[in-house]
C-alpha positions in Angstrom: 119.4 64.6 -113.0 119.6 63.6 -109.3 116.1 64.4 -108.7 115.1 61.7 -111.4 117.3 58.9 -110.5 115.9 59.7 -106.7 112.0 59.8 -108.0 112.7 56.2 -110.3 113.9 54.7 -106.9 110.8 56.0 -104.9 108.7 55.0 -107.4 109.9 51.8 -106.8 109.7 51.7 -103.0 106.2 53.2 -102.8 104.3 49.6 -102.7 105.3 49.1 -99.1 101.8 50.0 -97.3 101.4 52.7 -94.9 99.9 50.5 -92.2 103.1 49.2 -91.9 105.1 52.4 -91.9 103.3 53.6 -89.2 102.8 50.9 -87.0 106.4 50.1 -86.2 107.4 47.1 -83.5 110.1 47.6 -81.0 111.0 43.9 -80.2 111.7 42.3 -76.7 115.2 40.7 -76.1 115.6 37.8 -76.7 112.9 37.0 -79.2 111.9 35.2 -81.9 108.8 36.1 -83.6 107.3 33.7 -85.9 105.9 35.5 -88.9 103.6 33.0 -90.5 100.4 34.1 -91.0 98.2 36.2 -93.7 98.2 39.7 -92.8 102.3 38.9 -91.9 103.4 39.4 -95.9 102.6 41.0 -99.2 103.0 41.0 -102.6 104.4 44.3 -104.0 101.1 45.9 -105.0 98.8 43.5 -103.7 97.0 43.9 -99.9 97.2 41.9 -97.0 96.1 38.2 -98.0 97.2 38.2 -101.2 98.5 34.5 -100.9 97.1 32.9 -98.2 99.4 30.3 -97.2 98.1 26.7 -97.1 97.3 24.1 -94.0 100.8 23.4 -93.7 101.9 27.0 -93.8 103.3 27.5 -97.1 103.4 30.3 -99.3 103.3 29.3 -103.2 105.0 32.1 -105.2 106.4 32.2 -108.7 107.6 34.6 -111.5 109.0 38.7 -110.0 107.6 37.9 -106.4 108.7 41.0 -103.9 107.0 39.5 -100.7 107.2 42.1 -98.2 106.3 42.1 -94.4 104.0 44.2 -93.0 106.2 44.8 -89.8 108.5 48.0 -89.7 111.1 47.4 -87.0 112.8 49.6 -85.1 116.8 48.8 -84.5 117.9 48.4 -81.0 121.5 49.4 -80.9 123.8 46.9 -79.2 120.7 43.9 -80.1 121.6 41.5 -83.2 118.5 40.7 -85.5 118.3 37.9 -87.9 115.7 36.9 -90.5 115.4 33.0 -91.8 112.7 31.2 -94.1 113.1 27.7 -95.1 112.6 27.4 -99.5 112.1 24.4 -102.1 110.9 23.8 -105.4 109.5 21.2 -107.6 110.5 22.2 -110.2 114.1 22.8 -111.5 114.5 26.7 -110.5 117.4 29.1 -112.3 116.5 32.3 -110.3 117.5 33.2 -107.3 115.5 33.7 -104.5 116.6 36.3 -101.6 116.2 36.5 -97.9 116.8 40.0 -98.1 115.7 43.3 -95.6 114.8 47.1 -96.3 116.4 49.4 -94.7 114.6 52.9 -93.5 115.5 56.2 -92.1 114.3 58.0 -88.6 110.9 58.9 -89.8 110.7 55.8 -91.9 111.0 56.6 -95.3 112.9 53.9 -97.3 116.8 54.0 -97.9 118.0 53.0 -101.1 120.2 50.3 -101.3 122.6 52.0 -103.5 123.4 54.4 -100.9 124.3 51.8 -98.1 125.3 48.4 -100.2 129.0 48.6 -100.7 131.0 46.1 -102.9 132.7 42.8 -100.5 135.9 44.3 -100.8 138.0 47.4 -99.9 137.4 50.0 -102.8 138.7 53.3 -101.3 140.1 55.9 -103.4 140.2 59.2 -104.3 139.3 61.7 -107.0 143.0 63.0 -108.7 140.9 66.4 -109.9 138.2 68.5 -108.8 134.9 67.2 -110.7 131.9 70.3 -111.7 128.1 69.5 -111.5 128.7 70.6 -115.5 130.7 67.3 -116.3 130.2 63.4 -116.5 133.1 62.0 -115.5 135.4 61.9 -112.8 139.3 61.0 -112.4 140.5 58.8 -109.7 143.3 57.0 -108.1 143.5 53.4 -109.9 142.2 50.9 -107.3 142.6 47.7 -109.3 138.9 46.3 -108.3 137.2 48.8 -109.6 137.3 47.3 -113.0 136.4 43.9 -111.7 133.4 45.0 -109.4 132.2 46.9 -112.3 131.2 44.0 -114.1 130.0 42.3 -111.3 127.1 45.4 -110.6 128.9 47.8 -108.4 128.4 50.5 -111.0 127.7 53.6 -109.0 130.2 55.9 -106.9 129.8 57.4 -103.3 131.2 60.2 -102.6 132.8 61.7 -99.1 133.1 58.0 -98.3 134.7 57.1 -95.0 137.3 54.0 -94.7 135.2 53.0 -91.5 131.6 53.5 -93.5 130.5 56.1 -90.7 129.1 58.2 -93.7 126.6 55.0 -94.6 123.8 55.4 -96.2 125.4 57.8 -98.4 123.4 60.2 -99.9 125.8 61.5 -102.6 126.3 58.8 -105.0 126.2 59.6 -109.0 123.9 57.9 -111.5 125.3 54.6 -113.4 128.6 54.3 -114.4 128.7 53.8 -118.0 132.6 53.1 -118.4 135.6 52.5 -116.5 138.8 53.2 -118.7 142.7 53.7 -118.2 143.7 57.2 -118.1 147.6 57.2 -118.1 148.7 55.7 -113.9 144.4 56.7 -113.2 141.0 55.5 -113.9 138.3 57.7 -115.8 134.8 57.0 -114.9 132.2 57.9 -116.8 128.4 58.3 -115.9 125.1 58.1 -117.7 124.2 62.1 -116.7 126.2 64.8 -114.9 127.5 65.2 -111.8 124.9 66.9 -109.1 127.6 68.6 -107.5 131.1 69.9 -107.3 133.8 67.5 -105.5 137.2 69.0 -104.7 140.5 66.9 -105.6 141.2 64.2 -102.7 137.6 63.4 -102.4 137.2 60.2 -101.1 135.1 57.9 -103.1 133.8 54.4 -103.2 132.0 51.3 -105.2 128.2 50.9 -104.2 125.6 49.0 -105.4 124.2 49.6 -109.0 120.5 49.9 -108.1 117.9 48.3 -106.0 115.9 48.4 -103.1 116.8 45.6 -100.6 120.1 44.3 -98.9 120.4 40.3 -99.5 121.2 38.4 -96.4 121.6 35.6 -98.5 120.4 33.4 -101.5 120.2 30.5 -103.5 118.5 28.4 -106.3 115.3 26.4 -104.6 115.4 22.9 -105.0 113.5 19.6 -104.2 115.1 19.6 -100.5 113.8 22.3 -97.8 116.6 24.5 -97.3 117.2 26.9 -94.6 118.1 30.9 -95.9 119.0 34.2 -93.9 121.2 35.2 -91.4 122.4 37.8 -89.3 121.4 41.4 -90.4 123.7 44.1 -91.1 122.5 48.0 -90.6 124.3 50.7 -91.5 125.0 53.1 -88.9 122.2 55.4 -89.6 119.7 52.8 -90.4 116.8 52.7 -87.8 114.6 50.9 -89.2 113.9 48.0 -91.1 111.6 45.1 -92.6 112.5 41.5 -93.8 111.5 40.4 -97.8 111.5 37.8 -99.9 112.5 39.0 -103.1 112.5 35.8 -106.0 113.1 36.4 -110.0 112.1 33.7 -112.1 110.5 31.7 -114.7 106.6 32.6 -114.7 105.5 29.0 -115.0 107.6 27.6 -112.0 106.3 27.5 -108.2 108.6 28.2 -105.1 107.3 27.1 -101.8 108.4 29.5 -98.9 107.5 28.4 -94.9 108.8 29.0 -91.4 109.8 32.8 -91.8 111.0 34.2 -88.4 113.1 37.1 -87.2 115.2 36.4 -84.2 116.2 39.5 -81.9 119.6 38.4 -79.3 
């Protein structure tokens, strides 16, 4: 059951191209590198040029767009890296669009985001009885935002977290939580297939991420008005390295413009 939820994820991460994961750039400090032209972005399944952006340097996307550069990073430790395009829209836009990165591993595979994106608050706690590889559920410590947070998308568990996130990405993290229910002063959590493993009692455990592939830096709703979206870029501790995306989910019909993508190395 691990195996599959593994496979669906590299599935989903195998459109980045190889040029890219074998060509990675260790930048100069401090730098910012403008990333405006053709063979800088792709579309998810698409080759270098797909969208050729126009004489003022604007990319016109619309619809599931996962625009990818074609850049791997390496991460510097000590250097701070941020990522910034500038988006707008014509047309009255209800999807958001991310400035968002990818996270890989030493020899450049892609991380999963469910194994490194935590929920925005503290949700530490630990298992109250040992769980087998034979069950689906486990018992744990009522933390009172686990319920919330559920709802909200943080519907998968690490396990042998750490409070200082030391153990980030985390490779041991169960399939989709299905339920969260009371279970006398505790919380039973159920999951959509079996454990992979056995846990002892006093595991620590943690919210991540339901699914996905990126980590949003930030996003919004494009408008008529150029607006400026990114920031700073947070890596794991494990993380080495990484590439920027533009990841945008909406209506088929409606155009987003995207220009002045740049990542800045201090």
């Amino acid at each position: 059951m691990r195996i599959f939820a593994i496979l669906a994820v590299a599935a989903m991460l195998a459109f980045h191209t190889t040029n890219a994961k074998e060509n990675a750039v260790e930048l100069k400090t401090p730098q910012t590198l403008e990333l405006n032209q053709v063979n800088d972005w792709c579309q998810e399944g698409r080759k270098p040029g797909w969208n050729v952006p126009d004489e003022n340097g604007v990319y016109n996307v619309s619809f599931q767009v996962h625009l990818f550069c074609q850049h791997t990073f390496k991460i510097q430790p000590g250097k701070k890296y941020s990522f910034y395009a500038e988006v707008r829209s014509d047309h009255e836009i209800r999807g958001y669009l991310h400035a968002a990165v990818v996270l890989c591993d030493s020899i450049r595979k892609k991380v999963p985001a469910m194994s490194y994106v935590t929920a925005p608050v503290d949700t530490m706690t630990q298992l109250v009885q040992p769980a087998t590889e034979k069950q689906n559920f486990i018992i744990v410590k009522n933390n009172p935002k686990w319920l919330e947070l559920y709802k909200k998308g943080y519907g998968v568990v690490a396990f042998n977290a750490k409070q200082d996130l030391s153990d980030l990405p985390n490779s041991k993290y169960s399939t989709k939580i299905t339920s969260i229910t009371p279970e006398g002063e505790n919380l039973k959590v159920t999951f959509e297939k079996n454990l992979y493993e056995e846990f002892q009692a006093g595991t620590n455990v943690r919210l991540h991420k339901t699914s996905g592939f990126y980590k949003t830096i930030e996003y919004v709703f494009p408008n008529k008005e150029w607006k400026k979206i990114g920031g700073v870029i947070e890596f794991p501790a494990a993380a080495e390295y990484f590439f920027p995306c533009i990841i945008f989910y909406g209506p088929k019909e409606k155009t987003v413009q995207i220009r002045n993508l740049q990542l800045i190395v201090e």
